[in-house]
PyMOL Python script that loads the backbone (N, CA, C, O; Angstrom):
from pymol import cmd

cmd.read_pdbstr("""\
ATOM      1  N   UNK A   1       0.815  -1.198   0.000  1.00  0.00           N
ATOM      2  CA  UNK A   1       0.000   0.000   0.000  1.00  0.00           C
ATOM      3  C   UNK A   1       0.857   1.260   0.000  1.00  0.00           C
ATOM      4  O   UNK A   1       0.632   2.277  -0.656  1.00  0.00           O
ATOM      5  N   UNK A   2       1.829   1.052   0.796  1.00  0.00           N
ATOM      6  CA  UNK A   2       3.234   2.177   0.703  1.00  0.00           C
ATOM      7  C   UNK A   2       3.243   2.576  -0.749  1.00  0.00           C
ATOM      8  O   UNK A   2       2.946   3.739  -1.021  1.00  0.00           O
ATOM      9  N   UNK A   3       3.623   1.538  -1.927  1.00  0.00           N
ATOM     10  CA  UNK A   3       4.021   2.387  -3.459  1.00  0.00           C
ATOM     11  C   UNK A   3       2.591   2.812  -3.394  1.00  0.00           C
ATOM     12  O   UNK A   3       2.453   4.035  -3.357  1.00  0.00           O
ATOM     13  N   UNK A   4       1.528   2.131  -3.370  1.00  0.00           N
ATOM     14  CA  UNK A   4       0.614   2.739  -4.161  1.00  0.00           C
ATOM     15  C   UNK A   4       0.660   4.030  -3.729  1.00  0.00           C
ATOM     16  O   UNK A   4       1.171   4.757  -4.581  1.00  0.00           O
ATOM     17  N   UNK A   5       0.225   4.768  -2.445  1.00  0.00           N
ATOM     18  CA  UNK A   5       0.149   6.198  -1.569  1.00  0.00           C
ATOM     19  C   UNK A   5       1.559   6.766  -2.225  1.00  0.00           C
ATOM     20  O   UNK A   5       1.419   7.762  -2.934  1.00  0.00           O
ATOM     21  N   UNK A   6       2.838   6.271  -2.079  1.00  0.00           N
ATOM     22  CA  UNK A   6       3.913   7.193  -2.738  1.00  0.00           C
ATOM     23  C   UNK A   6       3.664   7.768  -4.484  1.00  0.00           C
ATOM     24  O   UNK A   6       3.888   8.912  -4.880  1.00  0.00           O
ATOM     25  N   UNK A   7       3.203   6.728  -5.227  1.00  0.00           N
ATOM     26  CA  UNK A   7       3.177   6.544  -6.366  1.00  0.00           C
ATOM     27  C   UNK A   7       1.322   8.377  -6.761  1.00  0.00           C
ATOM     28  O   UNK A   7       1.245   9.127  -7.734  1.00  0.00           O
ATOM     29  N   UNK A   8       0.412   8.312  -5.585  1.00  0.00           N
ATOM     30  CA  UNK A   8      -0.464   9.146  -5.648  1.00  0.00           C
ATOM     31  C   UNK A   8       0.281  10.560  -5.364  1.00  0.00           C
ATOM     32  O   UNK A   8       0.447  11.492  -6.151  1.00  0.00           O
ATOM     33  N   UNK A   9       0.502  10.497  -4.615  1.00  0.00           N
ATOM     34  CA  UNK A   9       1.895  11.776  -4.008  1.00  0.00           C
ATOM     35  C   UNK A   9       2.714  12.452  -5.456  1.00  0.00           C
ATOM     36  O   UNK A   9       2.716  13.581  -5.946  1.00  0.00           O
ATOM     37  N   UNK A  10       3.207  11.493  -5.740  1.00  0.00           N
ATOM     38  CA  UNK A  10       4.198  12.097  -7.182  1.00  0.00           C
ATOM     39  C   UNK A  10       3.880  12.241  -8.566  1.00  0.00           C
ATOM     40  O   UNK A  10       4.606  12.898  -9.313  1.00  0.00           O
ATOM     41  N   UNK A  11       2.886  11.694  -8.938  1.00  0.00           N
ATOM     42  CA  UNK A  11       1.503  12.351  -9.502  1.00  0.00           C
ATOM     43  C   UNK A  11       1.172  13.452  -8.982  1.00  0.00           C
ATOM     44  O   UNK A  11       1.995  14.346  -9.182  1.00  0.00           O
ATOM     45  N   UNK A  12       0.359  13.706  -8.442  1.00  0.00           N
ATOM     46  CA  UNK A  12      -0.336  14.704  -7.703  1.00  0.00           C
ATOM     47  C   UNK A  12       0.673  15.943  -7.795  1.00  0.00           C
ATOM     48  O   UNK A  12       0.459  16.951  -8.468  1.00  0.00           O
ATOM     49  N   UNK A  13       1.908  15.685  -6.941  1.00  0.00           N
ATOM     50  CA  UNK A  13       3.273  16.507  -6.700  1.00  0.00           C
ATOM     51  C   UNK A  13       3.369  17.197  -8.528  1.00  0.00           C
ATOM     52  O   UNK A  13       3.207  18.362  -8.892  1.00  0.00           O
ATOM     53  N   UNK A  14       3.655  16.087  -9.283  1.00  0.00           N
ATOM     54  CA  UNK A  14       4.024  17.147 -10.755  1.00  0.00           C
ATOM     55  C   UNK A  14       2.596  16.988 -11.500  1.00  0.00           C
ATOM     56  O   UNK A  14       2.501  16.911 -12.725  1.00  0.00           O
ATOM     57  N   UNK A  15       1.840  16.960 -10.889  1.00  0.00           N
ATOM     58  CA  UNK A  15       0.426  17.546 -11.756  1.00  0.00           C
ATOM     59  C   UNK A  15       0.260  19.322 -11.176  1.00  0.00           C
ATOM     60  O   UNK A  15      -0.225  20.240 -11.836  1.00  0.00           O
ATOM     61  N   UNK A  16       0.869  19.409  -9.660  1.00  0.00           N
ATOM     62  CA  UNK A  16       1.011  20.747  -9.453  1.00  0.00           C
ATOM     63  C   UNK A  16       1.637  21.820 -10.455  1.00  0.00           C
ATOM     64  O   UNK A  16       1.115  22.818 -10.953  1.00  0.00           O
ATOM     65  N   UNK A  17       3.268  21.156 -10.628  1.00  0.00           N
ATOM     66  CA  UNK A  17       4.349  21.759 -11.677  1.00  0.00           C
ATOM     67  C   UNK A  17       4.140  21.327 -12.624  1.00  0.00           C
ATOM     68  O   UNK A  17       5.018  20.472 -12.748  1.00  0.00           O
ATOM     69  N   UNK A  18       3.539  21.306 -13.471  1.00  0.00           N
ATOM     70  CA  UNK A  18       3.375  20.841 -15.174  1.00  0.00           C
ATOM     71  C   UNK A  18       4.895  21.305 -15.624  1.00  0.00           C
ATOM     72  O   UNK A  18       5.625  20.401 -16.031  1.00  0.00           O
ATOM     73  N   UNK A  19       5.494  22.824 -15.576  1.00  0.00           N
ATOM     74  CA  UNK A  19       6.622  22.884 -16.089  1.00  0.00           C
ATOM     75  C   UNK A  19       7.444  22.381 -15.521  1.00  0.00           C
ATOM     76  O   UNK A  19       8.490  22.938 -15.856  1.00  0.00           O
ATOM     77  N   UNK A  20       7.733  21.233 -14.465  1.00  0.00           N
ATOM     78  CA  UNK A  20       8.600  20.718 -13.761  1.00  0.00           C
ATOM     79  C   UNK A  20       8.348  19.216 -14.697  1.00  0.00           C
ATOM     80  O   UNK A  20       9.289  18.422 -14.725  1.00  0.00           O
ATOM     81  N   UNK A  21       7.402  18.963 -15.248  1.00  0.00           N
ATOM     82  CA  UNK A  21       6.885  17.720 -15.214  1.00  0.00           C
ATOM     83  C   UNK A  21       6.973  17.410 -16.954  1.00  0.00           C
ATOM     84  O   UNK A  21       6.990  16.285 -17.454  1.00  0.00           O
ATOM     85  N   UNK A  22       7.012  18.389 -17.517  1.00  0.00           N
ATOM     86  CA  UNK A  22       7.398  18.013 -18.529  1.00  0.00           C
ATOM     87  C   UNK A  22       8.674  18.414 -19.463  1.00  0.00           C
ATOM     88  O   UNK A  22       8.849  18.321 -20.678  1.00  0.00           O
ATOM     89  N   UNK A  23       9.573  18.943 -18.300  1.00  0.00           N
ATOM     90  CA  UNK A  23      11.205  19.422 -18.431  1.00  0.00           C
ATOM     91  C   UNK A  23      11.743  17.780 -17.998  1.00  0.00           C
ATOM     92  O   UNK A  23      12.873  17.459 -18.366  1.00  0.00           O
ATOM     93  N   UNK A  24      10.892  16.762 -17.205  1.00  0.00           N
ATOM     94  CA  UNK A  24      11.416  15.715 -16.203  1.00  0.00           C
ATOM     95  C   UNK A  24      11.028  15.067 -17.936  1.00  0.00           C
ATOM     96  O   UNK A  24      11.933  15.299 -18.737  1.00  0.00           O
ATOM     97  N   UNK A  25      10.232  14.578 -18.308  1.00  0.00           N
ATOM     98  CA  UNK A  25       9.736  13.715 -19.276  1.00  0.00           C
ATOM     99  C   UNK A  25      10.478  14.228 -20.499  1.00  0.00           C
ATOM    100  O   UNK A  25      10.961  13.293 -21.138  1.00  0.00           O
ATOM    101  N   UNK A  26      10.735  15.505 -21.056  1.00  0.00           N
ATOM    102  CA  UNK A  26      11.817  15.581 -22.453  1.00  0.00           C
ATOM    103  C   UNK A  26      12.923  15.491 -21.797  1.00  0.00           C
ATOM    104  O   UNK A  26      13.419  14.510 -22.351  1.00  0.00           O
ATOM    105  N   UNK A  27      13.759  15.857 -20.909  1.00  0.00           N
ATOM    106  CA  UNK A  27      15.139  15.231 -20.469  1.00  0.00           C
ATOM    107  C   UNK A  27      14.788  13.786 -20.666  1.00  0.00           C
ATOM    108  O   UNK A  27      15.024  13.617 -21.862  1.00  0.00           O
ATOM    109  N   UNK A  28      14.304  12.500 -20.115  1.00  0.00           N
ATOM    110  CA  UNK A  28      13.853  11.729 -20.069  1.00  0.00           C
ATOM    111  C   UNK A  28      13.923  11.216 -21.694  1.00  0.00           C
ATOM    112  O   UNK A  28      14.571  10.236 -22.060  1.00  0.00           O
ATOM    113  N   UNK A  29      13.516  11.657 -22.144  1.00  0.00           N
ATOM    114  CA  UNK A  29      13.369  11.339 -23.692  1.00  0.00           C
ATOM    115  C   UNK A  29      14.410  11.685 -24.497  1.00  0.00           C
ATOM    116  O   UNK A  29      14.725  10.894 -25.387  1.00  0.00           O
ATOM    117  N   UNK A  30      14.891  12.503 -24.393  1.00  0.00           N
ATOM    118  CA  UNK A  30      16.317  13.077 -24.909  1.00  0.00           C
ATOM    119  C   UNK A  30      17.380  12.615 -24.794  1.00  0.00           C
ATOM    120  O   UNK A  30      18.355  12.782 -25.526  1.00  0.00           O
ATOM    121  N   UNK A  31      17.248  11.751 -23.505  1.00  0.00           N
ATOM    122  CA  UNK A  31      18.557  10.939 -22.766  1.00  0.00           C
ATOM    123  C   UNK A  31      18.285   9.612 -23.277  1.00  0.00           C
ATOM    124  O   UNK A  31      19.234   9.100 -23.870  1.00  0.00           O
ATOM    125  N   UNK A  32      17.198   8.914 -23.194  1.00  0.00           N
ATOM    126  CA  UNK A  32      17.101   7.425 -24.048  1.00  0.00           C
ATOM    127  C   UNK A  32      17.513   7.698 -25.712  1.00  0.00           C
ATOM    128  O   UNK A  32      18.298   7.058 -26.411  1.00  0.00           O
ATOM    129  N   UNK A  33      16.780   8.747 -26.021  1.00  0.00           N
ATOM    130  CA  UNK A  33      17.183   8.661 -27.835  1.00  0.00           C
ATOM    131  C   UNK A  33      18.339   8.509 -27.932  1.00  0.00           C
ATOM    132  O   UNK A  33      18.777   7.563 -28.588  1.00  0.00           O
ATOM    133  N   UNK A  34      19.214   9.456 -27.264  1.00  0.00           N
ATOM    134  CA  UNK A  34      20.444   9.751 -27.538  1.00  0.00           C
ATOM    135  C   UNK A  34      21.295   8.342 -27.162  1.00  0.00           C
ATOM    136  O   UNK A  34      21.938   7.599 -27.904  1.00  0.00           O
ATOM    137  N   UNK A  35      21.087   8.288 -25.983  1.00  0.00           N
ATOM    138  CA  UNK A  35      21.670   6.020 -25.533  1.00  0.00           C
ATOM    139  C   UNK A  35      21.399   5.516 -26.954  1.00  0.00           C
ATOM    140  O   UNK A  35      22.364   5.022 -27.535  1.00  0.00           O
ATOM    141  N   UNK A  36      20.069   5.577 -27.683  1.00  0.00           N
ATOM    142  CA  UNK A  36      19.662   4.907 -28.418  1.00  0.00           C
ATOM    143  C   UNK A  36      20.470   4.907 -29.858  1.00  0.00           C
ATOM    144  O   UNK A  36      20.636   4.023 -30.698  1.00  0.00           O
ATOM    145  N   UNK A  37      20.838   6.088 -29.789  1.00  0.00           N
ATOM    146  CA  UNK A  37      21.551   6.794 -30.848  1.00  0.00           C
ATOM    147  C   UNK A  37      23.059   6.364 -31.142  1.00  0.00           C
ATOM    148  O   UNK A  37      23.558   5.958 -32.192  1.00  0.00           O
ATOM    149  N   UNK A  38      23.590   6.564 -29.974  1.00  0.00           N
ATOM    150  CA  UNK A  38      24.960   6.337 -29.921  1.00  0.00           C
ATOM    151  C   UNK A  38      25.251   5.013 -29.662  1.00  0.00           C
ATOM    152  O   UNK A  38      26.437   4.754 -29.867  1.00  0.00           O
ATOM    153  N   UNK A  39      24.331   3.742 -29.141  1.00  0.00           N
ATOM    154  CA  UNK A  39      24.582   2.753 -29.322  1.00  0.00           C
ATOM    155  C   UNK A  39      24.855   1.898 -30.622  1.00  0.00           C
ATOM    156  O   UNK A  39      25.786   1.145 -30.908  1.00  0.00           O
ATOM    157  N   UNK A  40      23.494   2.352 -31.444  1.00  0.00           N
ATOM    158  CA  UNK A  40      23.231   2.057 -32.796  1.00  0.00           C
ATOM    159  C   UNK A  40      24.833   2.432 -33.287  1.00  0.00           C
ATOM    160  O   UNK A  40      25.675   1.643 -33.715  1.00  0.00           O
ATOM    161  N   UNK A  41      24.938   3.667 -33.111  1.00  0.00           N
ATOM    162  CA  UNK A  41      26.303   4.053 -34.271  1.00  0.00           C
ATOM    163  C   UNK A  41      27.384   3.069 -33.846  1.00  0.00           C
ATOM    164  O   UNK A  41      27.791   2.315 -34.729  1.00  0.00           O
ATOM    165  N   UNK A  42      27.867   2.969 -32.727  1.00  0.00           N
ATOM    166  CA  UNK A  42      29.084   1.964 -32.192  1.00  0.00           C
ATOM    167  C   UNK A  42      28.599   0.424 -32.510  1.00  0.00           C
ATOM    168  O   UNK A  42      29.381  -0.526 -32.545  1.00  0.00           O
ATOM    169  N   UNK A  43      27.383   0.346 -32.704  1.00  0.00           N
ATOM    170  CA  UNK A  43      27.539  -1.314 -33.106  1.00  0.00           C
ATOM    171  C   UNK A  43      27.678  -1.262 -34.678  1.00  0.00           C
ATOM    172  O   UNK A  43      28.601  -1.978 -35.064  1.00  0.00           O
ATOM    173  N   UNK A  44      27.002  -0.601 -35.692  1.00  0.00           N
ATOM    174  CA  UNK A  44      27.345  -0.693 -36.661  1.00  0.00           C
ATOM    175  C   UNK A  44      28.340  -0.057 -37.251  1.00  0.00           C
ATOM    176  O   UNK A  44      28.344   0.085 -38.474  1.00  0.00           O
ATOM    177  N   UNK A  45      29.418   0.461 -36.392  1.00  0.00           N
ATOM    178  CA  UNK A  45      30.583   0.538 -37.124  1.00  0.00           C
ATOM    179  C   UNK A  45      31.634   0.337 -36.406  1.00  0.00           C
ATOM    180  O   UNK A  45      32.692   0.676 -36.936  1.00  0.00           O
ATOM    181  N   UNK A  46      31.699  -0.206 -35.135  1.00  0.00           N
ATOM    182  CA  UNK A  46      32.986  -0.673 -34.433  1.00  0.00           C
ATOM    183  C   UNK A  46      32.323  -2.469 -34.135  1.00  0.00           C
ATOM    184  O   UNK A  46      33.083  -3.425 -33.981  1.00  0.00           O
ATOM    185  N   UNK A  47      31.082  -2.556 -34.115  1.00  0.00           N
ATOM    186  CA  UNK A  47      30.828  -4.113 -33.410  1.00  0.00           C
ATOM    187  C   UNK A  47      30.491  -5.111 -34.401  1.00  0.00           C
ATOM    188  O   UNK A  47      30.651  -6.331 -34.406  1.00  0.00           O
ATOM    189  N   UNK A  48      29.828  -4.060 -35.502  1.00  0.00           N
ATOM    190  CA  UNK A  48      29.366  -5.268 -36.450  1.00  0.00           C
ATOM    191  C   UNK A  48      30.527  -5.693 -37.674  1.00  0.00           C
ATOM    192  O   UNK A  48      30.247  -6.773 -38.194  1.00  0.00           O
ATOM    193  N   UNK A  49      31.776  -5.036 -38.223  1.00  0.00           N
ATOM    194  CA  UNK A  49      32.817  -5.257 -38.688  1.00  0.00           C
ATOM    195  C   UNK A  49      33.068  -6.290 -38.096  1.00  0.00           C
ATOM    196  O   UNK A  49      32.549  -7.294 -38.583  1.00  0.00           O
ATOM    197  N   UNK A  50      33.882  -6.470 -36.921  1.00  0.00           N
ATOM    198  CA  UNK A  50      34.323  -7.505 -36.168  1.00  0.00           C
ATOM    199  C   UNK A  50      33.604  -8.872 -36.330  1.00  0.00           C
ATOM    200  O   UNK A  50      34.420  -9.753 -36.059  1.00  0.00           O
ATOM    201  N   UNK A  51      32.515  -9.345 -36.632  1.00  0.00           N
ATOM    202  CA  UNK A  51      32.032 -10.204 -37.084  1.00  0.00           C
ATOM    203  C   UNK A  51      32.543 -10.904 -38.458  1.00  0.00           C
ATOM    204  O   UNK A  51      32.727 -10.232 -39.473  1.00  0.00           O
ATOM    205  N   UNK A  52      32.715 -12.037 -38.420  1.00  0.00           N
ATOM    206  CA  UNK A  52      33.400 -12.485 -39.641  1.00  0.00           C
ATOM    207  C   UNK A  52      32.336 -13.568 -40.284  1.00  0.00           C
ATOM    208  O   UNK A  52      32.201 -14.731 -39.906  1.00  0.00           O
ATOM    209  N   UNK A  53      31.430 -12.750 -41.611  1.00  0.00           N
ATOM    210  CA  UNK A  53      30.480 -13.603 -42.197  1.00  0.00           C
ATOM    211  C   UNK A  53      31.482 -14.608 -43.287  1.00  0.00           C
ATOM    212  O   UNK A  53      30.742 -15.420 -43.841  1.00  0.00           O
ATOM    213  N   UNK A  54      32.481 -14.716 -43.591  1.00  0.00           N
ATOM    214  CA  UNK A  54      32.817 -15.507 -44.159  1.00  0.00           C
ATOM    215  C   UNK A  54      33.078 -16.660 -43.453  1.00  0.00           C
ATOM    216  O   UNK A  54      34.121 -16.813 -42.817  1.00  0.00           O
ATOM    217  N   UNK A  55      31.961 -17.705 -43.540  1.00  0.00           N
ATOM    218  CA  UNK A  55      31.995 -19.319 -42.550  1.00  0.00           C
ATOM    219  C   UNK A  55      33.182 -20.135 -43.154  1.00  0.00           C
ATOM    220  O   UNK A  55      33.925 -20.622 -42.302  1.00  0.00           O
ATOM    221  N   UNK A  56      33.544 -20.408 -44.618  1.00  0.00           N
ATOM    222  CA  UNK A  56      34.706 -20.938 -45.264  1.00  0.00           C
ATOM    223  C   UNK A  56      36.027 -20.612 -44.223  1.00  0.00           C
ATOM    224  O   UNK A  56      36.870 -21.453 -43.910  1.00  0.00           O
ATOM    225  N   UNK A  57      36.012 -19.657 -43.915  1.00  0.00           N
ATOM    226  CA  UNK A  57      37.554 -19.368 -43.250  1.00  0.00           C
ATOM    227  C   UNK A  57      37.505 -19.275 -41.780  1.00  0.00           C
ATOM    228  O   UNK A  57      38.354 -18.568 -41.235  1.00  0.00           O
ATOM    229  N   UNK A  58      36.667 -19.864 -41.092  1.00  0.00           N
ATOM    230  CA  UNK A  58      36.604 -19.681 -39.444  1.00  0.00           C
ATOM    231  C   UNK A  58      37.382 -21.233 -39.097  1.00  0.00           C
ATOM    232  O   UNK A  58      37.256 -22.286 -39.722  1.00  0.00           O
ATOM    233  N   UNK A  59      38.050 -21.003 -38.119  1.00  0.00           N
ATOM    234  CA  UNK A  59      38.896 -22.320 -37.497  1.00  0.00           C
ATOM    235  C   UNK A  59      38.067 -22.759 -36.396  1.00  0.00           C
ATOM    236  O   UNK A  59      37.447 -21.907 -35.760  1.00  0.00           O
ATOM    237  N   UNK A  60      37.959 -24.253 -36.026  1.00  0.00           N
ATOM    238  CA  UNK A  60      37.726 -24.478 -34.972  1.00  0.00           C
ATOM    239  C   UNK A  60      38.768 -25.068 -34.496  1.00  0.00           C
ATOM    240  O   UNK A  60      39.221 -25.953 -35.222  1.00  0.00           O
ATOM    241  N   UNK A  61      39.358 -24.858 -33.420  1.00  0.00           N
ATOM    242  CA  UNK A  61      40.478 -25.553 -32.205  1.00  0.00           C
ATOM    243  C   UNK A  61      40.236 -25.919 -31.047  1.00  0.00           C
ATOM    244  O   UNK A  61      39.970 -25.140 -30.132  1.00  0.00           O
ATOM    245  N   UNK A  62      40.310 -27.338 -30.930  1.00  0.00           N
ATOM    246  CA  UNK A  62      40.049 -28.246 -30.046  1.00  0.00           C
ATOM    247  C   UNK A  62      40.906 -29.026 -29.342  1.00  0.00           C
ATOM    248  O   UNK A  62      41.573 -29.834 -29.989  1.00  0.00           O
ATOM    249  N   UNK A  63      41.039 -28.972 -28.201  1.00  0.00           N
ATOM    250  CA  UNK A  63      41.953 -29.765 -27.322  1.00  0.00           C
ATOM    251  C   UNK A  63      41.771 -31.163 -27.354  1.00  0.00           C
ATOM    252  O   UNK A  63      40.857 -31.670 -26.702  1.00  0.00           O
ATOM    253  N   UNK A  64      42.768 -32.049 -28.245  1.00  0.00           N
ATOM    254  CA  UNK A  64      42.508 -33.261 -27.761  1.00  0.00           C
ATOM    255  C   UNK A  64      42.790 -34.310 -26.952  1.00  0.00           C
ATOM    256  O   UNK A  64      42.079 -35.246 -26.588  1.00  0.00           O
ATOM    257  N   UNK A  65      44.355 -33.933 -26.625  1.00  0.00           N
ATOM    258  CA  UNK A  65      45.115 -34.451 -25.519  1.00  0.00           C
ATOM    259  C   UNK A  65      44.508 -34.209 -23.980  1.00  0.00           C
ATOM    260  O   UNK A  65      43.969 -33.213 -23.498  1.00  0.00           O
ATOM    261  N   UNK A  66      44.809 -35.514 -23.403  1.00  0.00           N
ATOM    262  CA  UNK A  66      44.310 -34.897 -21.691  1.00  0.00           C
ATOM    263  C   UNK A  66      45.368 -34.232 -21.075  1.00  0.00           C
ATOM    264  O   UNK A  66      46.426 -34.031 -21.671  1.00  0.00           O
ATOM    265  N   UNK A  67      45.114 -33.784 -19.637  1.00  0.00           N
ATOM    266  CA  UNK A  67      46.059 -32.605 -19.346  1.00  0.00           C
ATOM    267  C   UNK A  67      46.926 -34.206 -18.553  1.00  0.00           C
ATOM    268  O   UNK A  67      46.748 -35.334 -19.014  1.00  0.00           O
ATOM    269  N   UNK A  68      47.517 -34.009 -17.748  1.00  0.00           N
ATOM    270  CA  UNK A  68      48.215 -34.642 -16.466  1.00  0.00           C
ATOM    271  C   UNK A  68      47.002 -35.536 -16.428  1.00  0.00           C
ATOM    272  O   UNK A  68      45.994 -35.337 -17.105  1.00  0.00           O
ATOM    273  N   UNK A  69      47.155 -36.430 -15.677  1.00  0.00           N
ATOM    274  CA  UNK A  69      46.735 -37.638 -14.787  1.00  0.00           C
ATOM    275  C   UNK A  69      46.609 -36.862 -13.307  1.00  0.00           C
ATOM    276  O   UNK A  69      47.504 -36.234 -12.742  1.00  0.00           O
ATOM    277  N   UNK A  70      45.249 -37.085 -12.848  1.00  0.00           N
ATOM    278  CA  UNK A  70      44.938 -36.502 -11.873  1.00  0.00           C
ATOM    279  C   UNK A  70      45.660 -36.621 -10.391  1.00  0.00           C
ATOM    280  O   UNK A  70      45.574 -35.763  -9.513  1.00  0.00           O
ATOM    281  N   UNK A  71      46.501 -38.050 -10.281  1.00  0.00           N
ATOM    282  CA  UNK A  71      47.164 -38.193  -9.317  1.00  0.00           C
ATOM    283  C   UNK A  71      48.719 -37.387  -9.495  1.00  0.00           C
ATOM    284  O   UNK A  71      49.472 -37.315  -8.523  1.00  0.00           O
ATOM    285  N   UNK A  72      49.119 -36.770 -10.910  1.00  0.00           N
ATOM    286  CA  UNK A  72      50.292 -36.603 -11.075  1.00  0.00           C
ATOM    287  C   UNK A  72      49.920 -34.902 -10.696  1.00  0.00           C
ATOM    288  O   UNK A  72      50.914 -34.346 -10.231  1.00  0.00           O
ATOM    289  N   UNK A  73      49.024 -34.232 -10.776  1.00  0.00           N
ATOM    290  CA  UNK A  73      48.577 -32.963 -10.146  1.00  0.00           C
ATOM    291  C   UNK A  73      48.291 -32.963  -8.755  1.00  0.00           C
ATOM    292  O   UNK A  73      48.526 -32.003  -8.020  1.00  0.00           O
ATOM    293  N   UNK A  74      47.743 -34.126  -8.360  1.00  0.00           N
ATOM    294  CA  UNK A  74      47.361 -34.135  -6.689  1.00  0.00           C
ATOM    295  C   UNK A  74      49.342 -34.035  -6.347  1.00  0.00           C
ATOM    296  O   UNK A  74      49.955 -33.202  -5.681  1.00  0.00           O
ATOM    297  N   UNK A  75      49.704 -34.879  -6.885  1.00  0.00           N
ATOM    298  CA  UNK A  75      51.062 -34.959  -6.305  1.00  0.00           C
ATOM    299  C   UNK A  75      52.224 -33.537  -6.256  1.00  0.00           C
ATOM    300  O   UNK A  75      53.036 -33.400  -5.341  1.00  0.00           O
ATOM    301  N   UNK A  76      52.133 -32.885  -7.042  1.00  0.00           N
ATOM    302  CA  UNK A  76      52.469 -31.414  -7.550  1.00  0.00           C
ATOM    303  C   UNK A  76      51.991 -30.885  -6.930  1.00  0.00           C
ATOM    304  O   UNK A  76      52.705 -30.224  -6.174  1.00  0.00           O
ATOM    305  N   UNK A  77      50.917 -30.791  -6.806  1.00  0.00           N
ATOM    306  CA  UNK A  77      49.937 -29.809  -5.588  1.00  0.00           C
ATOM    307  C   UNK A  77      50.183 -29.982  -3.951  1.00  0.00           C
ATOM    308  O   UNK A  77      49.773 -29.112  -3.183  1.00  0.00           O
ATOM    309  N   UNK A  78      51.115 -31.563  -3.306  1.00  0.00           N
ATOM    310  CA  UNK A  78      51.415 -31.953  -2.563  1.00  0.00           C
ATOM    311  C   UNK A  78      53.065 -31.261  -2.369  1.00  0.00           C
ATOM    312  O   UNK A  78      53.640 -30.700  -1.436  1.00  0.00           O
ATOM    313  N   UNK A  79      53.375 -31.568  -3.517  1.00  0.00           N
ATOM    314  CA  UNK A  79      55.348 -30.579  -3.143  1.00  0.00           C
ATOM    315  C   UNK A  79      54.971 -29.270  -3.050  1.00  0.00           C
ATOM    316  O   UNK A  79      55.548 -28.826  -2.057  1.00  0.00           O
ATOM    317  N   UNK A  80      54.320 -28.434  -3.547  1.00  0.00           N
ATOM    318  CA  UNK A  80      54.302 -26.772  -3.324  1.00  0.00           C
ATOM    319  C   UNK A  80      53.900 -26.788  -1.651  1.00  0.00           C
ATOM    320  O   UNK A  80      53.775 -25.729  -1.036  1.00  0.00           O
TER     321      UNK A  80
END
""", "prot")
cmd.dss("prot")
cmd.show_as("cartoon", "prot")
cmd.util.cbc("prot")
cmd.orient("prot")
């Protein structure tokens, strides 16, 4: 019941200041576009380059050897 009564309050509060209330809502809007803006530009020209659509030339590398024998690490781990 607390948000709801806070949530009537701050309503109420900038229904008093309209010019408080809609300086809060275009900042508000001005500040997401702009995130919106400058994200867009950095992915399509620093994030999406970096992607390599040519599938012919991608490597896969795979470990196939095992590492140590688990007693030969317990034992190493025993001299330190």
């Amino acid at each position: 019941m607390s948000f709801v009564n806070d949530l009537r309050v701050a309503v109420r509060s900038l229904a008093r200041t309209r010019g408080l209330a809609v300086t809060v809502v275009l900042t508000l809007a001005l500040g997401i576009g702009a995130n919106s803006a400058i994200f867009t530009l950095v992915r399509g020209v620093l994030l999406k380059p970096l992607v390599n659509r040519d599938e012919d030339r991608l490597i896969y590398i795979r470990q196939s050897a095992l590492p140590y024998p688990r007693s030969r690490i317990c034992a190493l781990a025993l001299k330190a």
